[in-house]
VOGU-296716 format. One record per residue (C-alpha): z, y negated, x. Coordinates in nm, 4 decimals, m for minus. Layout:
{up: Z north: Y east: X}
...
***
This chain:
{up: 0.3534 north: 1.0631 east: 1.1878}
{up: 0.4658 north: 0.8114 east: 0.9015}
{up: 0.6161 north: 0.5046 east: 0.9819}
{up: 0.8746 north: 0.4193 east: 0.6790}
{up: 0.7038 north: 0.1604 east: 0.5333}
{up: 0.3891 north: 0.4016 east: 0.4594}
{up: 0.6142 north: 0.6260 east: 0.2577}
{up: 0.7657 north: 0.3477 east: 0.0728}
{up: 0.4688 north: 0.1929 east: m0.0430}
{up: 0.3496 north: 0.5110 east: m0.2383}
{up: 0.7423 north: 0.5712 east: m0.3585}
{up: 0.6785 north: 0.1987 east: m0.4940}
{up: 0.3730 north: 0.1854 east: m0.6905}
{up: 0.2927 north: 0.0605 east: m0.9740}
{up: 0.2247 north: 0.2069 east: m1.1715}
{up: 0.3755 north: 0.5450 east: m0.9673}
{up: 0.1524 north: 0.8078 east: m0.9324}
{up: 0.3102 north: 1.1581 east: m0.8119}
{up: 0.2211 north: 1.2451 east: m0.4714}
{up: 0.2064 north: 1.5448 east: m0.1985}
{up: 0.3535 north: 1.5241 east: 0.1402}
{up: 0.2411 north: 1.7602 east: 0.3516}
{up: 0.3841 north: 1.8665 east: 0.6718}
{up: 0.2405 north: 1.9759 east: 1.0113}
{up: 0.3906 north: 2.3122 east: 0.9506}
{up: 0.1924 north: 2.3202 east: 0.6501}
{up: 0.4853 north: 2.3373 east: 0.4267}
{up: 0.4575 north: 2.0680 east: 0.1422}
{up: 0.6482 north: 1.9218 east: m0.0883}
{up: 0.5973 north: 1.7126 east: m0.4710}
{up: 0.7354 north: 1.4008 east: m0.5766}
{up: 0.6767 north: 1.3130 east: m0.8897}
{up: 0.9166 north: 1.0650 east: m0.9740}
{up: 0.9824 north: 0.8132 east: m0.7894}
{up: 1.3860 north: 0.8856 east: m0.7741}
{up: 1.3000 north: 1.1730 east: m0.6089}
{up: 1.2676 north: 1.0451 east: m0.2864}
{up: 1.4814 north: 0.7900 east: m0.0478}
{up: 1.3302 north: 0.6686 east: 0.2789}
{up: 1.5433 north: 0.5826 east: 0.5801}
{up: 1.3950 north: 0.4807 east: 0.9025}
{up: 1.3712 north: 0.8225 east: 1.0312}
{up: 1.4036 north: 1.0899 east: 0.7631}
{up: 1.2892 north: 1.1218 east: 0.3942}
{up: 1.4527 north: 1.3131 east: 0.1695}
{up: 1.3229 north: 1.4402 east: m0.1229}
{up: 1.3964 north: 1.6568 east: m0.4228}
{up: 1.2390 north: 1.9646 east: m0.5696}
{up: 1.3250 north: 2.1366 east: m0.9293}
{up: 1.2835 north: 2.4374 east: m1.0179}
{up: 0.9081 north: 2.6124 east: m1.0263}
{up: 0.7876 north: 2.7406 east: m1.3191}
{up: 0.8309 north: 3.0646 east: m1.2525}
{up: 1.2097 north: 3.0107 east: m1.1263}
{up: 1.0997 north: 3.1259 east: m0.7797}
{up: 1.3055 north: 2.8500 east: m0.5722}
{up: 1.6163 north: 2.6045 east: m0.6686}
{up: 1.6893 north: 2.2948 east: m0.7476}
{up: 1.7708 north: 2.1444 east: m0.3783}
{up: 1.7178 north: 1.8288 east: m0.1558}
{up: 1.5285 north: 1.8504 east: 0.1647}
{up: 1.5775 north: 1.6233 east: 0.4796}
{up: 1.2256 north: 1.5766 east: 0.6247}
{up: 1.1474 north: 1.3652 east: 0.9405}
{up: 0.8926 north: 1.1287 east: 0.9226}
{up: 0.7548 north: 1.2494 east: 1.2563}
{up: 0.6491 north: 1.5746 east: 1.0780}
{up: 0.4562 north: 1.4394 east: 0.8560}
{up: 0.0708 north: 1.5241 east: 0.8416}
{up: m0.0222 north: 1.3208 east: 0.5502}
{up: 0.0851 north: 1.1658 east: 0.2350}
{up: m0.1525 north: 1.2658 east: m0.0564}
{up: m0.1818 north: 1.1580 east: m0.4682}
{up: m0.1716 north: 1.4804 east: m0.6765}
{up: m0.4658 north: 1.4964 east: m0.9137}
{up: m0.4098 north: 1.4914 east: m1.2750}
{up: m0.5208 north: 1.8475 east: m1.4243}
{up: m0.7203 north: 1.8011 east: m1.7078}
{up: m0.7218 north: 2.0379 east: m1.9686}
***
């Protein structure tokens, strides 16, 4: 579980750095911008575009903080 203020801290950085959340379900989900995701004081919600490959759309997803496994930074590829 994620208390608000946990979420909001990496939503804050500075500078941001994109980040994974990943839930106990093992669903996850990307933020890489930081307007991409509000925190309230039980739910996130967050954004996710389109993939590449146009496999899913554009949509906002309510996510409880209770569900939440982890918060993790997304490695830069390099290349």
């Amino acid at each position: 579980m994620m208390n608000p203020r946990e979420v909001v801290n990496f939503i804050a950085a500075e500078p941001f750095r994109p980040f994974r959340i990943q839930m106990a379900s093992g669903r996850s989900f990307e933020v890489r911008h930081p307007e991409m995701a509000q925190v309230g004081r039980t739910t996130l919600t967050a954004f996710s575009a389109l993939d590449d490959d146009g496999g899913s759309q554009e949509q906002w997803h309510r996510i409880s903080l209770l569900l939440i496994e982890c918060i993790e930074p997304i490695q830069a590829s390099v290349g």
